[in-house]
Backbone bond lengths (Angstrom), bond angles and torsions (degrees), N, CA, C in turn:
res aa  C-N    CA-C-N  psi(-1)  N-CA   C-N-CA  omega(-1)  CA-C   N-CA-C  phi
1 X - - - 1.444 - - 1.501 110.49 -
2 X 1.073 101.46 170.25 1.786 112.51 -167.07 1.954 89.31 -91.35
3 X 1.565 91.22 152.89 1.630 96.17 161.26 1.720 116.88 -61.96
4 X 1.013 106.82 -40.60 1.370 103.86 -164.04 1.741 103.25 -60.58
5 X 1.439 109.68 -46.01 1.729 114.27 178.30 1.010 107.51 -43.04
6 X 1.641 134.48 -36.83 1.267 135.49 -173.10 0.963 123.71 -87.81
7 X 1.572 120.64 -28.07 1.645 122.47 167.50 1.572 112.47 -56.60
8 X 1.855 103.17 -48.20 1.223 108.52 -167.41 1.408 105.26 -55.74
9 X 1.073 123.39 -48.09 1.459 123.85 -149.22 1.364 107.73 -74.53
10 X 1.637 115.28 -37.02 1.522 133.60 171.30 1.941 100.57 -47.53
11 X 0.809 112.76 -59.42 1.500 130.76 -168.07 1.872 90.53 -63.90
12 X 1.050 124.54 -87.71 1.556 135.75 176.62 1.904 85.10 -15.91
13 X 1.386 115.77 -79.63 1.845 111.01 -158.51 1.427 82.28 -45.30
14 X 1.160 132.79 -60.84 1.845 115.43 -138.99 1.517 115.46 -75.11
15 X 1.146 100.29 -24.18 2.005 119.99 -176.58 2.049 83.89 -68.93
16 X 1.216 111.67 -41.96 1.703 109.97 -153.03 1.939 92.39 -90.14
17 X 0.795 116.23 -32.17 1.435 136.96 173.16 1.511 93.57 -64.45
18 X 1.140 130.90 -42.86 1.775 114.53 -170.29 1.318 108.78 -82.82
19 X 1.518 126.69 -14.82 1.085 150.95 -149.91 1.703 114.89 -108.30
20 X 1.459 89.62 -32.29 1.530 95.19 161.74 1.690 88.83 101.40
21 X 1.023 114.73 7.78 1.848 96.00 -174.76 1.366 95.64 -103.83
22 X 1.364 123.40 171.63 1.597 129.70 151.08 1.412 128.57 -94.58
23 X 1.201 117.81 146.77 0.865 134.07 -156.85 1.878 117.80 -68.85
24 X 1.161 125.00 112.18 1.813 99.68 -156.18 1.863 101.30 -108.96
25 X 1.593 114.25 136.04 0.795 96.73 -141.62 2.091 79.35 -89.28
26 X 1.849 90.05 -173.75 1.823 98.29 -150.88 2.033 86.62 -73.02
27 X 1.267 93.18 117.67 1.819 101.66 135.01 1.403 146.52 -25.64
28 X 2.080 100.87 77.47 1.507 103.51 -170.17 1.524 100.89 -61.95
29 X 1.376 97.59 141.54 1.520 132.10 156.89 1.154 125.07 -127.01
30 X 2.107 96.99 140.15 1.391 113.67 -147.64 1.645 97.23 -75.23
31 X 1.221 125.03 135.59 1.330 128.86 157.67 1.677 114.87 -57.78
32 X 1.626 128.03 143.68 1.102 114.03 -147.11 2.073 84.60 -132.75
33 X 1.154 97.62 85.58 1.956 109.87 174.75 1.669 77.93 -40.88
34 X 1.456 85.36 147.85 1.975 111.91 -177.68 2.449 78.69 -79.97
35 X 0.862 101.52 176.46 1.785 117.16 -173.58 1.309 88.27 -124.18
36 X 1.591 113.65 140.98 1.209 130.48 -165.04 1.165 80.92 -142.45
37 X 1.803 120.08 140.59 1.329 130.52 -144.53 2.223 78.65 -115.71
38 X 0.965 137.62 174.63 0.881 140.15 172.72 1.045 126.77 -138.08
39 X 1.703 109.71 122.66 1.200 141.21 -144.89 1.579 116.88 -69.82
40 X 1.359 163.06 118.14 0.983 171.11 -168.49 1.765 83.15 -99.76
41 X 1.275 85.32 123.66 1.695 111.81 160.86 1.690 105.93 -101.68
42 X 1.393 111.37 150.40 1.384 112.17 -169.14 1.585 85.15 -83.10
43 X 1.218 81.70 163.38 1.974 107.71 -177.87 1.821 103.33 -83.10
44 X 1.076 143.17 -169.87 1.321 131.05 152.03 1.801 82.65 -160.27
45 X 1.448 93.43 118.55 1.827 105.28 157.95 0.845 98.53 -70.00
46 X 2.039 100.24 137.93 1.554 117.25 163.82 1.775 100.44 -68.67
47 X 1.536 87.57 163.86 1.564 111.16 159.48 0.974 135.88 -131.63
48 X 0.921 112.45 142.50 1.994 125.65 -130.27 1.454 82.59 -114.88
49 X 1.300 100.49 136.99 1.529 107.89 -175.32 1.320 118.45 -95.42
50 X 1.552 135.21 126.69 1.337 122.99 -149.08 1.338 119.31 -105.52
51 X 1.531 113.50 146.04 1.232 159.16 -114.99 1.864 95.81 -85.94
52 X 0.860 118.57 127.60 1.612 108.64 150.23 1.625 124.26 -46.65
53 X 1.534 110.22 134.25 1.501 82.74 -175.92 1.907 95.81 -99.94
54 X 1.163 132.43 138.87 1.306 140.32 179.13 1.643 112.08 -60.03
55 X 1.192 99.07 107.95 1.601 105.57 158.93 1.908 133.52 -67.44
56 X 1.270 73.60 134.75 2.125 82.30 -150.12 2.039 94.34 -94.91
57 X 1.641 99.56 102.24 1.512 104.27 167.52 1.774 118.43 -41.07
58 X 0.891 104.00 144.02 1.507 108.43 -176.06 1.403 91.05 -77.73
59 X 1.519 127.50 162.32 1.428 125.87 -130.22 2.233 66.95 -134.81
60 X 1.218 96.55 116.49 1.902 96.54 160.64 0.964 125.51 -46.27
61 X 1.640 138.90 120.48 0.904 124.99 152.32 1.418 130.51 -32.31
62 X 1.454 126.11 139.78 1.708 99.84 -162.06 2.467 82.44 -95.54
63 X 1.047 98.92 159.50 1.585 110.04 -175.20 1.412 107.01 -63.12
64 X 1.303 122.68 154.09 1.648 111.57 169.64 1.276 104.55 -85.74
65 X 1.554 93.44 148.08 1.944 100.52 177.64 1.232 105.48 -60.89
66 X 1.567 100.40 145.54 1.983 107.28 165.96 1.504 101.92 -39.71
67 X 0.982 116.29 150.33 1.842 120.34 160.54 1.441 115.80 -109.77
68 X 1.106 119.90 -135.63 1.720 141.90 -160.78 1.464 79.99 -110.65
69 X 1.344 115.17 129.09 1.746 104.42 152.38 1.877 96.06 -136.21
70 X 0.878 118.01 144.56 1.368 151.24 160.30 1.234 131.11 -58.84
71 X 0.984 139.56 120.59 1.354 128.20 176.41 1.843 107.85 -156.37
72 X 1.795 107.04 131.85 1.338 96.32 -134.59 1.529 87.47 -117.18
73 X 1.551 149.36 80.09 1.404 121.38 -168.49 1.837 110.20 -102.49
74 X 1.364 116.88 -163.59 1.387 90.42 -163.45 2.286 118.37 -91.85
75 X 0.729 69.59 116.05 1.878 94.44 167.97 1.647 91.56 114.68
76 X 1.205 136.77 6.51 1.604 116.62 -169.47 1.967 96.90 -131.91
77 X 1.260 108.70 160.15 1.983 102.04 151.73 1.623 95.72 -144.57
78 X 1.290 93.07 145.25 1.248 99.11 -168.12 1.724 106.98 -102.71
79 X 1.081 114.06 130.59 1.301 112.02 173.42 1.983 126.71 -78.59
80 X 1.056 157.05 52.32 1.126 126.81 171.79 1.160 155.22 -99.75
81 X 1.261 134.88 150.00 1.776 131.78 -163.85 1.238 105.04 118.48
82 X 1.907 117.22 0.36 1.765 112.67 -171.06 1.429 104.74 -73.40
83 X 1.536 113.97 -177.43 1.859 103.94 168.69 1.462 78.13 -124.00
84 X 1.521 84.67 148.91 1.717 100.64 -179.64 1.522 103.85 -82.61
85 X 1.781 110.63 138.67 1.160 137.10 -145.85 1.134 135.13 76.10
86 X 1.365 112.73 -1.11 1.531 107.01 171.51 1.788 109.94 -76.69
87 X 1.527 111.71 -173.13 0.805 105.81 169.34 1.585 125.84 -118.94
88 X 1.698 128.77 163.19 1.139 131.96 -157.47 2.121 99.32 -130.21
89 X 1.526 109.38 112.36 1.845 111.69 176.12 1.117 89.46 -133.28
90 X 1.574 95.02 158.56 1.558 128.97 -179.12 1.391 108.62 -107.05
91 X 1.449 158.30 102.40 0.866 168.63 -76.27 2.143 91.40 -152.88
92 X 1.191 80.65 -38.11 1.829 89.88 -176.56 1.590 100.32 -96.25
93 X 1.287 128.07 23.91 1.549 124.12 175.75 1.306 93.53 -153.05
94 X 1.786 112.62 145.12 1.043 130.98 -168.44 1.308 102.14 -103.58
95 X 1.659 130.38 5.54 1.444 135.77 -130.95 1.918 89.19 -124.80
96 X 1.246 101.52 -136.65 1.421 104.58 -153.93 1.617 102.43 -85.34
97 X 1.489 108.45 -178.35 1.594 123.48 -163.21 1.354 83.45 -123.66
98 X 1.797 127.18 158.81 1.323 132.87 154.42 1.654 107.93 -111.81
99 X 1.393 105.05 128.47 1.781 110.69 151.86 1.043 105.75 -66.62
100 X 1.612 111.15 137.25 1.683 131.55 149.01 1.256 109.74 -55.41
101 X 1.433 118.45 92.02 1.820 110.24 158.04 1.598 114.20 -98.23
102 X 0.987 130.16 24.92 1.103 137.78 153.94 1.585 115.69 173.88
103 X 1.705 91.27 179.78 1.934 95.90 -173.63 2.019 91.14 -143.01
104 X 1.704 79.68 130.10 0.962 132.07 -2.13 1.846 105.67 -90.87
105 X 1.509 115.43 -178.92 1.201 125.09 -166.44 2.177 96.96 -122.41
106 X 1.301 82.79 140.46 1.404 99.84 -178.06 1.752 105.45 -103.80
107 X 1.429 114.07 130.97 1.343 107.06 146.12 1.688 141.59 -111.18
108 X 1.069 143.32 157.24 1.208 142.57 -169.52 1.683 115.88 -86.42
109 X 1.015 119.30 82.01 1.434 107.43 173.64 1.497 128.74 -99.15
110 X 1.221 86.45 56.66 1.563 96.78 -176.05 1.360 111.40 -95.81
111 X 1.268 119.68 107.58 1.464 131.94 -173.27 1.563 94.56 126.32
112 X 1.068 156.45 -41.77 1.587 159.93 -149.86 1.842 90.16 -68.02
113 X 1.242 106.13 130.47 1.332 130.83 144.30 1.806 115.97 -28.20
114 X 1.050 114.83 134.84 1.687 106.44 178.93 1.958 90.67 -83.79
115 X 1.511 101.33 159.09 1.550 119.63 -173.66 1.419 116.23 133.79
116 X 1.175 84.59 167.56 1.275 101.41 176.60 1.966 139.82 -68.87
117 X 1.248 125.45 102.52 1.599 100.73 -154.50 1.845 85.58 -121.98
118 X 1.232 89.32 161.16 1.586 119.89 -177.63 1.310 118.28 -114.88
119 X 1.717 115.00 116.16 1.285 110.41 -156.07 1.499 108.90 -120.26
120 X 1.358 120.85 174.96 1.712 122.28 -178.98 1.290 106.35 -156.17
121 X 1.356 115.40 129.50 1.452 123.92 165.14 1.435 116.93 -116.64
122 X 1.428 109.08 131.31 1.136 111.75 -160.30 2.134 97.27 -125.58
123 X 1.635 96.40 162.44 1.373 90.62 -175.64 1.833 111.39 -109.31
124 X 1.021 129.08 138.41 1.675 115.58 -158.68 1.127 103.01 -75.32
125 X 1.679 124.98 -16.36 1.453 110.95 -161.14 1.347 104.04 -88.61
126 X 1.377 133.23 -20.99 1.211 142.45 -165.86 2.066 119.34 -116.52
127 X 1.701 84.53 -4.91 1.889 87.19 -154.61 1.153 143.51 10.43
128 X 1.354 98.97 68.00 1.612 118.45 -167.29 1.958 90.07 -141.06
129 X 1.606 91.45 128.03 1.275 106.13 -172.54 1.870 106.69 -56.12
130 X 1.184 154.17 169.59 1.060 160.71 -150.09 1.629 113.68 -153.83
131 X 1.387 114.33 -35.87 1.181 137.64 -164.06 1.554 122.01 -151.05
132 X 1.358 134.70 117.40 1.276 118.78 159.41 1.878 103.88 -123.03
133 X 1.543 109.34 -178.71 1.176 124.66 -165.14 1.474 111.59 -167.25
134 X 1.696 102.98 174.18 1.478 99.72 145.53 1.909 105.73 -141.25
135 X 0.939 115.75 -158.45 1.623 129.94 178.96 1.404 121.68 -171.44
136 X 0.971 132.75 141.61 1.220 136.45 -160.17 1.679 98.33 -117.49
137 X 1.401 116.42 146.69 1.487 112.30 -179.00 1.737 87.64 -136.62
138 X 1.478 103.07 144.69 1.700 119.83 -164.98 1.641 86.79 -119.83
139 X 1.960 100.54 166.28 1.137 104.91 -167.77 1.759 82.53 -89.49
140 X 1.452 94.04 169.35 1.757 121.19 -172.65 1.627 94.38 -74.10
């Protein structure tokens, strides 16, 4: 402190001292820090480091099922790939139908005209053809 603060104050007790009062001592006051507003720092999104993109196998064709194949030699045609019980028509005959009793199944065409015939297999539970074709029969 300065001299003078100290004279004064010496002088102030004794003037208040003659007076009969006491002396009161000085009234701390709070110092007032200036307010500092607070600063927002920018954010920075990470970056994500990018991805492989996955290569997509070409998907197999799946195979076609075996079918009906035919095979025609002379006086017989042979049926195989049928399911036994279905049924077997001639498209060029107005005449009888054959049951599948087995696979493969043989027929007798002994007596048949040589040509060409057009065939249908049909299923009994559904009667809805399953299969059509044709076959050719040669002379003997």
């Amino acid at each position: 402190m300065k001299l003078t603060t100290i004279i004064s104050t010496a002088i102030a007790a004794v003037g208040l001292a003659a007076c009969g009062s006491t002396a009161v001592a000085p009234t701390a006051r709070p110092t007032l820090a200036p307010t500092v507003a607070a600063t927002v720092a920018p954010t920075v999104a990470p970056t994500t480091a990018p991805t492989a993109i996955p290569t997509v196998a070409p998907t197999p064709k799946p195979k076609p099922k075996p079918g009906i194949t035919v095979t025609v030699t002379c006086g017989n045609v042979i049926f195989t790939g049928v399911r036994v019980g279905d049924w077997l028509g001639l498209t060029s005959m107005d005449g009888p139908a054959w049951k599948f009793s087995s696979n493969p199944y043989t027929l007798s065409t002994q007596g048949w005209e040589a040509g060409r015939y057009s065939y249908y297999i049909w299923n009994d539970a559904t009667s809805s053809y399953v299969w059509r074709g044709t076959f050719t029969i040669r002379e003997c």
